[in-house]
MARBAPA-865742 format. One line per 5 residues: their letters; for each residue x, y, z negated of N, C-alpha, C. Coordinates in Angstrom, 3 decimals, always signed. Last residue first. Example, Ala and Ser with C-alpha at 12.3 -4.5 7.8 and 13.67 -1.06 7.14 Angstrom:
2
SA) +12.850:-2.250:-7.080:+13.670:-1.060:-7.140:+12.900:+0.030:-7.870; +13.190:-5.690:-7.800:+12.300:-4.500:-7.800:+13.200:-3.300:-7.800
This chain:
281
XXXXX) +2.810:+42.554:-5.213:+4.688:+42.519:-5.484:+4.712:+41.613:-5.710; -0.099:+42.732:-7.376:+0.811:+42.709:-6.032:+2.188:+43.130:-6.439; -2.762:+40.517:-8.800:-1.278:+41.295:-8.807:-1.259:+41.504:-7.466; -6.204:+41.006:-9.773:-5.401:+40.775:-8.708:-3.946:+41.670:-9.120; -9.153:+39.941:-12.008:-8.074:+40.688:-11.928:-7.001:+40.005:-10.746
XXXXX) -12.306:+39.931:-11.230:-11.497:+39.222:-11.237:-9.961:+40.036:-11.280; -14.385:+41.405:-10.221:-13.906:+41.532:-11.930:-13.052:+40.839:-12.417; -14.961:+40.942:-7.753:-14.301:+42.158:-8.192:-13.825:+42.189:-9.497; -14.980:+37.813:-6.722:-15.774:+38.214:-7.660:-14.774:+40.176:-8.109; -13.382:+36.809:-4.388:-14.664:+36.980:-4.216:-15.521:+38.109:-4.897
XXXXX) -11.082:+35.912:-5.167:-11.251:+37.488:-4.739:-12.632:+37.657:-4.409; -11.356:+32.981:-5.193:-11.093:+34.159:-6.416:-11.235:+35.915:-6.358; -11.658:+32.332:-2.962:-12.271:+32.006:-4.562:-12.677:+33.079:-4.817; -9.110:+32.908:-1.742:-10.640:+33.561:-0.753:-11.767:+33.177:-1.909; -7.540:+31.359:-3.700:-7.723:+32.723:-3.206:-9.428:+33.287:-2.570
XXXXX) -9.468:+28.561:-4.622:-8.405:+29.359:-3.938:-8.523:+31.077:-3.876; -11.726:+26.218:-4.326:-11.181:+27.533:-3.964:-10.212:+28.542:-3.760; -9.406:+24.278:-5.654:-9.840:+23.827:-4.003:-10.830:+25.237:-3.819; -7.082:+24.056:-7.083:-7.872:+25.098:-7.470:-8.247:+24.934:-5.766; -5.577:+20.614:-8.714:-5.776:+22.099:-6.851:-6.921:+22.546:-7.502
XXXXX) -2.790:+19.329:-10.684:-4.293:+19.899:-10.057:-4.263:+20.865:-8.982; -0.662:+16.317:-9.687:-1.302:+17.843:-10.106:-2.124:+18.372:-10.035; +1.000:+13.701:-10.447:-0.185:+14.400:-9.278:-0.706:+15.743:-10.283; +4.587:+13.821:-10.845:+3.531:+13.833:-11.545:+2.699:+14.189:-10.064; +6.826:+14.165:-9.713:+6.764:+14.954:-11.284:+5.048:+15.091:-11.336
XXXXX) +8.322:+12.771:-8.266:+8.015:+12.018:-9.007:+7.842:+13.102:-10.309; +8.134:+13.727:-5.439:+9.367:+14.327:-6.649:+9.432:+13.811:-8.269; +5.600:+13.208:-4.872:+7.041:+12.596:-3.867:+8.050:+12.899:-4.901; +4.265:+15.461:-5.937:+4.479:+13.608:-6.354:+5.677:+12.675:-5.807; +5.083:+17.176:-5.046:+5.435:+16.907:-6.229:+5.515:+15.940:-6.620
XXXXX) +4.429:+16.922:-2.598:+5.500:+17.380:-2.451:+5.916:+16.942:-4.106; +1.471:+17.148:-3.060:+2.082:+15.708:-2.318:+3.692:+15.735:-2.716; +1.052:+19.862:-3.514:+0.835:+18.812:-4.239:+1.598:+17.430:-4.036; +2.149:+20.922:-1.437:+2.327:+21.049:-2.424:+2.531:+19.999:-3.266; +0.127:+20.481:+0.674:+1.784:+19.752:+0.802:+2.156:+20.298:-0.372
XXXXX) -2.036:+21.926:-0.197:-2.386:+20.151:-0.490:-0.751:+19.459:-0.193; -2.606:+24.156:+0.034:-1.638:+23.784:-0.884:-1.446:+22.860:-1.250; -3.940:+24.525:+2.498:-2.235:+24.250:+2.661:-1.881:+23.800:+1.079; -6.370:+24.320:+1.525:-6.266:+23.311:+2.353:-4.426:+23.348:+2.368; -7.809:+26.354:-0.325:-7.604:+24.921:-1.039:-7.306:+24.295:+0.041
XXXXX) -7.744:+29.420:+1.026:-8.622:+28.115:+0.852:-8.732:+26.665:+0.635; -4.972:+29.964:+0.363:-6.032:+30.617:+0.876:-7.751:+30.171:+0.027; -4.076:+28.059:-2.288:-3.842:+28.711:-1.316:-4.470:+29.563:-0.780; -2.485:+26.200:-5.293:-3.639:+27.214:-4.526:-3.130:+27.487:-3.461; -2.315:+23.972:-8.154:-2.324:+24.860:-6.602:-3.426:+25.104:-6.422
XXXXX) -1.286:+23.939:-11.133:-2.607:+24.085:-10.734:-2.084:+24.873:-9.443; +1.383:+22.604:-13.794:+0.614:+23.269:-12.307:-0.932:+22.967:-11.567; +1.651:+20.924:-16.229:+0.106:+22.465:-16.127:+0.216:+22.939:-14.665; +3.107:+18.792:-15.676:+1.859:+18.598:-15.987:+1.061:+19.909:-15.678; +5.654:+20.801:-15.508:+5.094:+20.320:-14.197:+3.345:+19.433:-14.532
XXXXX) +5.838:+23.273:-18.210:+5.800:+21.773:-18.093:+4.964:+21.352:-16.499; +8.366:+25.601:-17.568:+6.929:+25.167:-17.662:+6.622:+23.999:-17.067; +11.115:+26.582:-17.383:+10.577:+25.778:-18.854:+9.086:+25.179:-19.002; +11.049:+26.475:-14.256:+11.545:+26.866:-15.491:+10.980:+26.103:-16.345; +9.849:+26.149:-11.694:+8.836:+25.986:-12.843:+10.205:+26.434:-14.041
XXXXX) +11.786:+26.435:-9.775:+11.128:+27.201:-9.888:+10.044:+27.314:-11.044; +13.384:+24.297:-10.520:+14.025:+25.348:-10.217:+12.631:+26.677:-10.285; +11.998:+22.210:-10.072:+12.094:+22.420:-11.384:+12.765:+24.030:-11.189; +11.886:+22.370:-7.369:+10.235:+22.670:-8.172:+10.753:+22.803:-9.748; +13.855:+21.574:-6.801:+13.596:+22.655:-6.168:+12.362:+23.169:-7.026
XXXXX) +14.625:+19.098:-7.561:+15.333:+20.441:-8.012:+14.543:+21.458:-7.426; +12.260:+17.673:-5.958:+12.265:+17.810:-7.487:+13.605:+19.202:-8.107; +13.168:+17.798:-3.070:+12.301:+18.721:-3.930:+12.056:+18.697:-5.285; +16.019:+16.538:-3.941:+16.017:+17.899:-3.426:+14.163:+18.658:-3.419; +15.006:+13.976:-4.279:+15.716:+14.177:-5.177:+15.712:+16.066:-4.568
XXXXX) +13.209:+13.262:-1.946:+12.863:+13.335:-3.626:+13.723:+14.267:-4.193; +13.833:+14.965:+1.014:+14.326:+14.001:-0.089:+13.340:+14.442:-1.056; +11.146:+16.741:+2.785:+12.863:+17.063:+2.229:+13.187:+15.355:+1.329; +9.195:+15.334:+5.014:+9.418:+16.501:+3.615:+10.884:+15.865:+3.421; +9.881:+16.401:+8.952:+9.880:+15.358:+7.683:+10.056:+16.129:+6.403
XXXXX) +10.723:+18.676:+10.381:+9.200:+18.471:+9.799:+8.835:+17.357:+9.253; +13.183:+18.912:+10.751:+13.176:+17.797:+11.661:+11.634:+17.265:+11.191; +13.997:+20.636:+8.725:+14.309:+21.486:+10.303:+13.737:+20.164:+11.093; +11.811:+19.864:+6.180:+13.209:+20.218:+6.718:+13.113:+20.125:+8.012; +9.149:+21.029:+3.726:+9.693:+19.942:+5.019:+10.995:+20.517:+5.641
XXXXX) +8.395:+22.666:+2.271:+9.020:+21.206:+1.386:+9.066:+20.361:+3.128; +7.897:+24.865:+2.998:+9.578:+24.953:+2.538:+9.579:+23.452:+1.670; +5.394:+25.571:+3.371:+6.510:+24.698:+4.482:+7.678:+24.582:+3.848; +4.574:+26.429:+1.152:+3.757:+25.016:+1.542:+5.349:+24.588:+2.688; +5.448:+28.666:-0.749:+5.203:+28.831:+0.383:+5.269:+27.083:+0.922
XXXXX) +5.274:+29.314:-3.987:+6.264:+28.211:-3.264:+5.398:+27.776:-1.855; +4.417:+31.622:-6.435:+4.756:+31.468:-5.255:+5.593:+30.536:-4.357; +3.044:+31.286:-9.171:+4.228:+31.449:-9.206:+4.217:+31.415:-7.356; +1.232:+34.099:-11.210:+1.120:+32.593:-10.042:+2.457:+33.035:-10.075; +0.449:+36.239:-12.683:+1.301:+35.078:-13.090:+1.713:+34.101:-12.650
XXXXX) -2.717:+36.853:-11.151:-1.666:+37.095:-11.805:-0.692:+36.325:-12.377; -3.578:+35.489:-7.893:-3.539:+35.412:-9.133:-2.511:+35.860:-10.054; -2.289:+38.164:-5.234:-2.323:+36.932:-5.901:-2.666:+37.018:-7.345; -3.424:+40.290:-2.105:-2.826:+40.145:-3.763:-1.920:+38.348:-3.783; -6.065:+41.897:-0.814:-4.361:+41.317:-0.699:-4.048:+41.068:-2.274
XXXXX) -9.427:+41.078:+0.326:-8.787:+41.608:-0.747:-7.149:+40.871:-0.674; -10.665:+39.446:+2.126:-10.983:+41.043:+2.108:-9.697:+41.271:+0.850; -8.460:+37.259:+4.298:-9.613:+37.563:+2.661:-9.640:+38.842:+2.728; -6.448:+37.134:+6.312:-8.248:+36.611:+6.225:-9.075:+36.914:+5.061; -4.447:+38.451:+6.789:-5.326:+38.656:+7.810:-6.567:+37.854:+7.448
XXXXX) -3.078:+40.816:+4.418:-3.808:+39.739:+4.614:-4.727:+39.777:+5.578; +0.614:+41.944:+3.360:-0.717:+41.330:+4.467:-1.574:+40.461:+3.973; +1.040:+42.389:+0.842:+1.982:+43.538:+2.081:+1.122:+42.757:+2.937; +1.141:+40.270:-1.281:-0.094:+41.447:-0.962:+0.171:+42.815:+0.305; +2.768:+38.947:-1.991:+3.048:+39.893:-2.749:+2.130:+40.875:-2.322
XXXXX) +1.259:+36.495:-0.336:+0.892:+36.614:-1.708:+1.422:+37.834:-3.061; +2.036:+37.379:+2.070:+0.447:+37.314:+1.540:-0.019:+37.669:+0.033; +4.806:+36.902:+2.278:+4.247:+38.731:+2.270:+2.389:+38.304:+1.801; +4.947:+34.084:+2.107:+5.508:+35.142:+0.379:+4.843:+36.490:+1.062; +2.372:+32.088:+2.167:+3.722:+32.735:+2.703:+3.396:+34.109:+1.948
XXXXX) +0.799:+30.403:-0.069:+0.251:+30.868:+0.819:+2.212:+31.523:+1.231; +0.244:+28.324:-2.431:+1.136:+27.848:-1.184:+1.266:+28.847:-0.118; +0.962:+29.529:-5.773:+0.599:+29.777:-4.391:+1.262:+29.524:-3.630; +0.712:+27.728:-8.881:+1.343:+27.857:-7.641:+0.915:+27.838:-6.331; +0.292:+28.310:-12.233:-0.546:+28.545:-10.523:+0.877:+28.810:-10.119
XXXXX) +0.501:+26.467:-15.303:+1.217:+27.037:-14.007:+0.464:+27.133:-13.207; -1.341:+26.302:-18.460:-1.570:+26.326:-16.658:-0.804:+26.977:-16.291; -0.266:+25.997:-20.828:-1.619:+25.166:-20.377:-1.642:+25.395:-18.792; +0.071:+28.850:-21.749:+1.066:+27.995:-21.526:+0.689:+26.616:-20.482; -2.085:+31.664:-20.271:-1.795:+30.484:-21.199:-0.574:+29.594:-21.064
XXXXX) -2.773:+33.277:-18.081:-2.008:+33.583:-19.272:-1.504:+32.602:-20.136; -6.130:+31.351:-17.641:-4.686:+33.021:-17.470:-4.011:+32.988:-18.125; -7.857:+29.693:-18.560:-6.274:+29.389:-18.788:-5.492:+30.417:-18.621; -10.593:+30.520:-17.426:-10.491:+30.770:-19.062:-8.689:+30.463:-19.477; -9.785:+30.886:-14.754:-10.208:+31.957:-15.555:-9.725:+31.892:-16.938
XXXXX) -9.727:+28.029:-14.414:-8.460:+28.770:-14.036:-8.550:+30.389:-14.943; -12.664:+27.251:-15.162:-11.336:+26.520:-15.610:-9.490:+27.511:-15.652; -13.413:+28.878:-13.047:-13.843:+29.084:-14.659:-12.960:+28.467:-15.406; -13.048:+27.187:-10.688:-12.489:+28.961:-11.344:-12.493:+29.034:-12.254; -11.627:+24.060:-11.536:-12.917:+24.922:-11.131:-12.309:+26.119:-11.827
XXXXX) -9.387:+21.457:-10.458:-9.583:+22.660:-10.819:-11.095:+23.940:-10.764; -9.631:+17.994:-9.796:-10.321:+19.019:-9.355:-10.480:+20.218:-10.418; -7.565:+15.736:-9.714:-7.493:+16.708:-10.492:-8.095:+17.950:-9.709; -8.130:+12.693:-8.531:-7.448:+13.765:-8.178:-7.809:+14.691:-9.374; -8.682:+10.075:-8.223:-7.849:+9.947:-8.793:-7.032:+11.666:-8.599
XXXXX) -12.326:+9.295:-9.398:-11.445:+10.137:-9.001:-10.078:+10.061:-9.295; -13.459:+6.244:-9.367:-13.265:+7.532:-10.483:-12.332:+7.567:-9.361; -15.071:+5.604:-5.631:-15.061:+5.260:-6.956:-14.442:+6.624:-8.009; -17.480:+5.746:-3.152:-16.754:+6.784:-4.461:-16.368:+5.684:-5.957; -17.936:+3.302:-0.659:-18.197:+3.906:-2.245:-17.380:+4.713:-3.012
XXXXX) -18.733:+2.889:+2.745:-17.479:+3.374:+2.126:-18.367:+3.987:+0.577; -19.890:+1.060:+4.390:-20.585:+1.746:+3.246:-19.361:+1.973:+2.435; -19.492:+1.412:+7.958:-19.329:+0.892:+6.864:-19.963:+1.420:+5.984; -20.552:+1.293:+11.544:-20.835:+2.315:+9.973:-20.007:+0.943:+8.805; -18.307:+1.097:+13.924:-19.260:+0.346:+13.536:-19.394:+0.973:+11.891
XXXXX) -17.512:+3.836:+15.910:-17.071:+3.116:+14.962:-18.524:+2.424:+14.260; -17.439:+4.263:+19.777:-17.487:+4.614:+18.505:-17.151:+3.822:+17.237; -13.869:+4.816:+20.916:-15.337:+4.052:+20.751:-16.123:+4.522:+19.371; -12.220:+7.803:+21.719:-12.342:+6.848:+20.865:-14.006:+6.216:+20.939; -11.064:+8.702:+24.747:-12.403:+8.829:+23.826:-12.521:+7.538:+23.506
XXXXX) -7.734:+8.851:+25.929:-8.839:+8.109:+26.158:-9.910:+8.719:+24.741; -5.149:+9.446:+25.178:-6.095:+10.785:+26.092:-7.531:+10.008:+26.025; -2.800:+8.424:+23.297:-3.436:+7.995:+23.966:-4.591:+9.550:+24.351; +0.992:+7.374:+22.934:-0.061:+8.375:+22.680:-1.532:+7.837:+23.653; +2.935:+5.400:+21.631:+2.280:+5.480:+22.055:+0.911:+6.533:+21.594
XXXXX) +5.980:+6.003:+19.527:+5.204:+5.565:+19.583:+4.132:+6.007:+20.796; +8.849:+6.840:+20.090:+8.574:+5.662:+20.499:+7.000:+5.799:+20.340; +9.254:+8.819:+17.723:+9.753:+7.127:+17.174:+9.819:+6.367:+18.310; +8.676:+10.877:+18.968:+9.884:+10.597:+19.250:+10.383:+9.284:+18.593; +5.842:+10.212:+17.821:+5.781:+10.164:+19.776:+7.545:+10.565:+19.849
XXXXX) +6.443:+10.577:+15.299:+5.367:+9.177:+16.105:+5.899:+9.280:+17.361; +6.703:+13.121:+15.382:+7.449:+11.912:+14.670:+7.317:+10.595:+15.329; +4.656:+14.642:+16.589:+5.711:+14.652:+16.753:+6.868:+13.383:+16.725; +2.377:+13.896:+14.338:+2.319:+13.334:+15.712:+3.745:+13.125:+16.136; +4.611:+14.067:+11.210:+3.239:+14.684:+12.070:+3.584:+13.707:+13.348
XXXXX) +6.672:+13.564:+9.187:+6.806:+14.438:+10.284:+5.435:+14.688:+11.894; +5.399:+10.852:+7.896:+6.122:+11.902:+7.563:+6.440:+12.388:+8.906; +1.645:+10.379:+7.458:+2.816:+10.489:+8.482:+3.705:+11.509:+8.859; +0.698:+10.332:+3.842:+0.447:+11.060:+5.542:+1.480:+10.444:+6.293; -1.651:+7.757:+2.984:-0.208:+8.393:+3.462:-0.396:+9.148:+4.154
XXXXX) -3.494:+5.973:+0.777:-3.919:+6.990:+1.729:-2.449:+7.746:+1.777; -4.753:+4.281:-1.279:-4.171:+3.988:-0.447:-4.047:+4.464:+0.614; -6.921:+5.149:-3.348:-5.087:+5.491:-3.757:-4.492:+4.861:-2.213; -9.989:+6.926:-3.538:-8.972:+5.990:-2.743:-7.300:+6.010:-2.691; -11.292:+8.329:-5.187:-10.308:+7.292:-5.790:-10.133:+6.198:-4.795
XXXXX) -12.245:+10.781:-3.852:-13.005:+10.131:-4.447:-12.237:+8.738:-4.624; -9.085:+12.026:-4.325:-10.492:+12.217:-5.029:-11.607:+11.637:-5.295; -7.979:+10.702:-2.567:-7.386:+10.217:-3.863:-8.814:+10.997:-4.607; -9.564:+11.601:+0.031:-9.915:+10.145:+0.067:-8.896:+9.967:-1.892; -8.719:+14.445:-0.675:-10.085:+14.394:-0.175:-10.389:+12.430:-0.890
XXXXX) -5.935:+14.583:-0.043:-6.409:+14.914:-1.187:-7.445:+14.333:-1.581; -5.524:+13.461:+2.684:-5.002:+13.045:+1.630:-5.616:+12.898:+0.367; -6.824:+16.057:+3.863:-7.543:+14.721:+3.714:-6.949:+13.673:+2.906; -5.471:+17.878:+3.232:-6.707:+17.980:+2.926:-6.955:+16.732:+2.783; -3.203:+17.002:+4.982:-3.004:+16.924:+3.140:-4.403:+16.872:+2.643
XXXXX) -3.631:+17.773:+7.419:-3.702:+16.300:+7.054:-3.649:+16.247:+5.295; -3.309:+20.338:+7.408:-3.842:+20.025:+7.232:-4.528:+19.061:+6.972; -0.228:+20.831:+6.935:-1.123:+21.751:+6.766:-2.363:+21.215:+6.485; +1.911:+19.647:+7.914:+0.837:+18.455:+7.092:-0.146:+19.561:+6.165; +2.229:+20.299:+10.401:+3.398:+20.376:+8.913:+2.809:+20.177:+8.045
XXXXX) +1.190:+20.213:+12.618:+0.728:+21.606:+11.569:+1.684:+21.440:+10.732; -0.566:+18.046:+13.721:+0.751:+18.332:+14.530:+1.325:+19.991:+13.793; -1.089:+15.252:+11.454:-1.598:+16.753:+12.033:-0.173:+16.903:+13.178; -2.520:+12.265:+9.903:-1.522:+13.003:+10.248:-1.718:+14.738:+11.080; -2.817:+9.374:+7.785:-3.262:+10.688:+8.029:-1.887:+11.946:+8.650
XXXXX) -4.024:+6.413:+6.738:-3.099:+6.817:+7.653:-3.164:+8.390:+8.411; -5.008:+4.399:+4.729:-5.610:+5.303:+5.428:-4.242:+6.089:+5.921; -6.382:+0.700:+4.459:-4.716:+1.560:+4.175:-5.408:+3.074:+5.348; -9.263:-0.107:+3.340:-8.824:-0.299:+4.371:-7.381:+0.609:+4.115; -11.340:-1.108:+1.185:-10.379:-2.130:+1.573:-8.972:-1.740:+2.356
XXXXX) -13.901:+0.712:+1.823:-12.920:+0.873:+0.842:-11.652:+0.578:+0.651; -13.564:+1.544:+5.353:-14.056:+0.841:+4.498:-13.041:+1.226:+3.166; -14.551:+3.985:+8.128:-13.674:+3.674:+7.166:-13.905:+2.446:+5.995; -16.545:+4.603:+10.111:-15.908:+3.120:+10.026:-14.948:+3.151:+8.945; -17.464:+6.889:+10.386:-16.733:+6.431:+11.314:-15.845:+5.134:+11.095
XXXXX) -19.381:+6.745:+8.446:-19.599:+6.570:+9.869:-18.691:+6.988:+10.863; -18.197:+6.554:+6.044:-18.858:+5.706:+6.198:-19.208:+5.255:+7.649; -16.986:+9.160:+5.797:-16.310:+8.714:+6.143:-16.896:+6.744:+6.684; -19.837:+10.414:+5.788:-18.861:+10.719:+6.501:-17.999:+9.270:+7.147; -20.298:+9.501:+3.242:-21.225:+9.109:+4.044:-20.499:+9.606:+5.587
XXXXX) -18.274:+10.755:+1.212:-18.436:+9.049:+1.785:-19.009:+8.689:+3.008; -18.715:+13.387:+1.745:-17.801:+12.840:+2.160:-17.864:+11.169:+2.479; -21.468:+13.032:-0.230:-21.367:+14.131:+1.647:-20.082:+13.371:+2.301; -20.566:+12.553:-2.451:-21.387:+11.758:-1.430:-21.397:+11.748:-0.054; -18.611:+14.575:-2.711:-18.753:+13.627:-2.775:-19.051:+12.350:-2.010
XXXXX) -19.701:+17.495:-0.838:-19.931:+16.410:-2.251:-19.101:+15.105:-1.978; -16.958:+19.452:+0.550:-18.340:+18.808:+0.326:-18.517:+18.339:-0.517; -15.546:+22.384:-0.546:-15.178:+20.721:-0.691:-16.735:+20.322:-0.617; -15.250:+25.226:+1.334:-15.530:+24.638:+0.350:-15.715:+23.407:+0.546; -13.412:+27.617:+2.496:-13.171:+25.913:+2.794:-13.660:+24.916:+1.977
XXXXX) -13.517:+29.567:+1.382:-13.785:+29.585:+2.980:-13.568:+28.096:+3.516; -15.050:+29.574:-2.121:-13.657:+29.725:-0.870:-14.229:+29.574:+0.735; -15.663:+26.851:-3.976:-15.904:+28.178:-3.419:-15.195:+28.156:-2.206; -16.942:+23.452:-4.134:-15.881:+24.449:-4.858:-16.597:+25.692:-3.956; -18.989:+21.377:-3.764:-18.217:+21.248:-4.860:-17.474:+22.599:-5.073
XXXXX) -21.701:+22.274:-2.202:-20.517:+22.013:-2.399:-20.064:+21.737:-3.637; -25.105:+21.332:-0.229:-24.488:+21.704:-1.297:-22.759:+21.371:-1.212; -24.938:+22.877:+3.244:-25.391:+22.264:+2.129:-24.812:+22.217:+0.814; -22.269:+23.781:+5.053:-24.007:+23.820:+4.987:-23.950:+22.846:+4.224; -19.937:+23.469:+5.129:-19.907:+24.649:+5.819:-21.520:+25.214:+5.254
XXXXX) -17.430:+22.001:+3.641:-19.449:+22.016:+3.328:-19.221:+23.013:+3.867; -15.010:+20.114:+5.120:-15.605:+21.352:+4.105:-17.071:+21.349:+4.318; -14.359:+18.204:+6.710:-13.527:+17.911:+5.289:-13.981:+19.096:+4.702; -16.278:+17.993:+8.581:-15.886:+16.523:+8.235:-15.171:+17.134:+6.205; -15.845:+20.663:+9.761:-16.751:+20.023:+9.678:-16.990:+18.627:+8.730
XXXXX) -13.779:+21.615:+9.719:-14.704:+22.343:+9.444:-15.787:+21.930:+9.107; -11.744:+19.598:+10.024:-11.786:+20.583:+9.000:-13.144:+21.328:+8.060; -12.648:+16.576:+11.617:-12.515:+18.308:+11.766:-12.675:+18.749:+10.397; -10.185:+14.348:+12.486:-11.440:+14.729:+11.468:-11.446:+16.610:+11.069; -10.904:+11.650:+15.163:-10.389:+13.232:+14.210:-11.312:+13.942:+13.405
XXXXX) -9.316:+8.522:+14.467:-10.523:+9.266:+14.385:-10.010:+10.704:+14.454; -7.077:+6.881:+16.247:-7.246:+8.109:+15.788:-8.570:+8.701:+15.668; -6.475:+5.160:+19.042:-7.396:+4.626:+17.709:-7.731:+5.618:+16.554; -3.513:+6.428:+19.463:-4.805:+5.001:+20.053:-5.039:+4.604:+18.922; -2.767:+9.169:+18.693:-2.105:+7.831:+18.381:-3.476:+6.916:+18.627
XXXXX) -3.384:+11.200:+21.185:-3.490:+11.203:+19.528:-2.768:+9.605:+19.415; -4.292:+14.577:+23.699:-3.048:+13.271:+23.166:-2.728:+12.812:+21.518; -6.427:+15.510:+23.908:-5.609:+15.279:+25.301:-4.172:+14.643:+24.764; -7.769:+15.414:+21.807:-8.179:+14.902:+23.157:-7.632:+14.702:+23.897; -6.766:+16.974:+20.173:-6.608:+15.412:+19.986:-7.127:+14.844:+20.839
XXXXX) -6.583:+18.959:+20.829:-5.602:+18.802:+21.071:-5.516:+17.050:+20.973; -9.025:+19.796:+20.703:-8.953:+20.031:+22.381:-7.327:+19.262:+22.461; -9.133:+19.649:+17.871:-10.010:+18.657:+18.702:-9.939:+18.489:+20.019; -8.036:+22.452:+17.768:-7.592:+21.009:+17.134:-8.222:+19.861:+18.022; -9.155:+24.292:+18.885:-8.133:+23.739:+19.849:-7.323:+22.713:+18.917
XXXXX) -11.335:+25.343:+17.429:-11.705:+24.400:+18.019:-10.346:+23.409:+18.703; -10.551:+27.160:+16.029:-11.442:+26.223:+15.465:-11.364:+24.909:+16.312; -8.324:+29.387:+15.967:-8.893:+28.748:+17.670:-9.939:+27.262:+16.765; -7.202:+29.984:+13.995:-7.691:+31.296:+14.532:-8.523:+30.594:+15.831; -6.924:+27.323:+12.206:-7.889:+28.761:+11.652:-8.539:+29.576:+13.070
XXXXX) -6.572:+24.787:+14.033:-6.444:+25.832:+13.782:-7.065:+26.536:+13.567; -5.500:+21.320:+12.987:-6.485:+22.178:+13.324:-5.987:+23.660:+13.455; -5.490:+17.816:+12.893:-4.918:+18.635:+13.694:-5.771:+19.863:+13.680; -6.231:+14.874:+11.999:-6.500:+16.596:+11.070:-5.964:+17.615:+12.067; -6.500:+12.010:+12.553:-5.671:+13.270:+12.819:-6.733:+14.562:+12.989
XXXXX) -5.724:+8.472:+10.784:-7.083:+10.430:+11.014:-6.043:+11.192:+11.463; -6.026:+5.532:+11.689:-5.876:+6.504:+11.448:-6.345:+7.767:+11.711; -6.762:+2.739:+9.340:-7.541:+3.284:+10.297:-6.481:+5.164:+10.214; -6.309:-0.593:+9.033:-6.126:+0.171:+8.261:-6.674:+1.372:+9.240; -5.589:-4.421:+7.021:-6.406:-3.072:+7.938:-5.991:-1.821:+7.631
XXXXX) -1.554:-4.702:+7.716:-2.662:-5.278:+6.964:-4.221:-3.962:+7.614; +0.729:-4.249:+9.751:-0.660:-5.041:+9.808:-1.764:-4.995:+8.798; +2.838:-1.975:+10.280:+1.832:-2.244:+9.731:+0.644:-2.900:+10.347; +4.437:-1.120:+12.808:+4.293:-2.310:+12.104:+3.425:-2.468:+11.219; +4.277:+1.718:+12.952:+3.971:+0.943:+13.824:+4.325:-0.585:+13.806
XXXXX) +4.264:+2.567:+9.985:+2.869:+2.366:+10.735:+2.980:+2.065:+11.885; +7.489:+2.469:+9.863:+6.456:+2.148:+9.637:+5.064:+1.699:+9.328; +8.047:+4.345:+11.902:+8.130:+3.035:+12.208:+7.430:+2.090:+11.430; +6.911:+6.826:+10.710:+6.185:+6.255:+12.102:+6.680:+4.843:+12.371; +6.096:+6.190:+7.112:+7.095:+6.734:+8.564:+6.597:+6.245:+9.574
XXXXX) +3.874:+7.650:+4.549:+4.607:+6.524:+5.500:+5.289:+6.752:+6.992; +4.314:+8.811:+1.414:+4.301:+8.960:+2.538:+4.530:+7.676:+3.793; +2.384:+7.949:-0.595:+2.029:+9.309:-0.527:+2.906:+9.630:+1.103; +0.975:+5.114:-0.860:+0.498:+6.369:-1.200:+1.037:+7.429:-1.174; +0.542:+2.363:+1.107:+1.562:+3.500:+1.044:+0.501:+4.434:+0.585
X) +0.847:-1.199:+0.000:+0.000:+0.000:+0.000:+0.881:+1.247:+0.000
């Protein structure tokens, strides 16, 4: 069973069942994820839209933000019809720097599927391993009854993050890139800033020049380096909208310092409410 990363060689040996997702997406073009998995994905690749598949755009949610977390249920039943089963090894990748494949990572350890990898270095990886791309329209998938079991993720709620400010009890770490979060730009939330006291570790700086994540041993210095004396148990990520800070997270575990919590609102959350206090610099 691979839980947090598996290599293109691999998954191109892997027998036991198993089914793969490509997350491939973009904020500013919604759509030219799906235009991308059309015209080249690993044979057999469900895709799973962002917008659709991995946030409550309509109906009830679990979190806030511009990317709010469907239910639960909402998700099973999802993942139910495109054939996923409980049984099955889940295999998740993007062509983004696991921008967005993490979502789904996150998504299947939440409702307590532990057998869920991304593919270290994205499509890319795959298609210079050697591996086979395919253009063809996936069949459809025979429904399974995929079940929620206990959660193996750490779902953060505002009120949760609210009542901790300040406290010893909670590190925030923003995945968002450093001019966002010292508040010098923001092209998507009405309001520039960051949570006060957040600490800032920009989501790409845990993959190296070849978009594989870095060694264990080099992101664990790197996160202790930046947590100081604060215990890696109290981090709580963030990002925009609870979707980049998901290489975060992964990034830590890979560093063997533990699974961590996500504030799956996020920024675009948190700035919602005006009475909410915002730093800049």
């Amino acid at each position: 069973m691979y839980t947090t990363l598996i290599s293109a060689e691999q998954l191109q040996s892997l027998a036991t069942p198993h089914m793969v997702f490509d997350c491939t997406f973009d904020l500013a073009q919604p759509d030219s994820g799906q235009q991308a998995y059309r015209a080249a994905h690993i044979p057999g690749a469900v895709y799973a839209h962002l917008d659709t598949a991995l946030s409550a755009k309509t109906g009830p949610a679990m979190s806030g933000g511009r990317h709010p977390l469907p239910t639960q249920e909402a998700f099973a039943a999802w993942l139910s019809s495109v054939g996923f089963a409980n049984g099955m090894q889940a295999v998740v990748y993007d062509r983004n720097g696991v921008n967005y494949a993490g979502r789904l990572w996150w998504m299947l350890k939440w409702v307590g599927h532990d057998a869920v990898a991304v593919l270290d270095g994205g499509l890319q990886a795959w298609q210079a391993a050697g591996g086979a791309v395919s253009a063809e329209a996936e069949p459809a998938k025979f429904s399974t009854n995929f079940v929620p079991t206990p959660s193996l993720s750490n779902l953060v709620a505002t009120e949760t993050v609210v009542a901790n400010l300040g406290r010893a009890s909670q590190t925030i770490v923003d995945a968002r890139a450093t001019p966002r979060f010292k508040g010098e730009v923001e092209p998507l939330d009405p309001v520039a800033g960051h949570i006060p006291g957040a600490l800032n570790r920009p989501f790409s700086q845990n993959l190296g020049p070849d978009g594989k994540f870095k060694p264990a041993e080099q992101l664990r210095a790197e996160f202790t380096a930046l947590l100081g004396q604060r215990d890696p148990a109290s981090v709580v990520h963030h990002c925009g909208s609870g979707v980049s800070a998901n290489p975060n997270l992964i990034a830590m575990e890979i560093a063997g310092l533990g699974r961590t919590g996500l504030y799956a609102g996020s920024w675009s959350d948190w700035c919602s409410d005006p009475t909410r206090p915002v730093a800049q610099g």
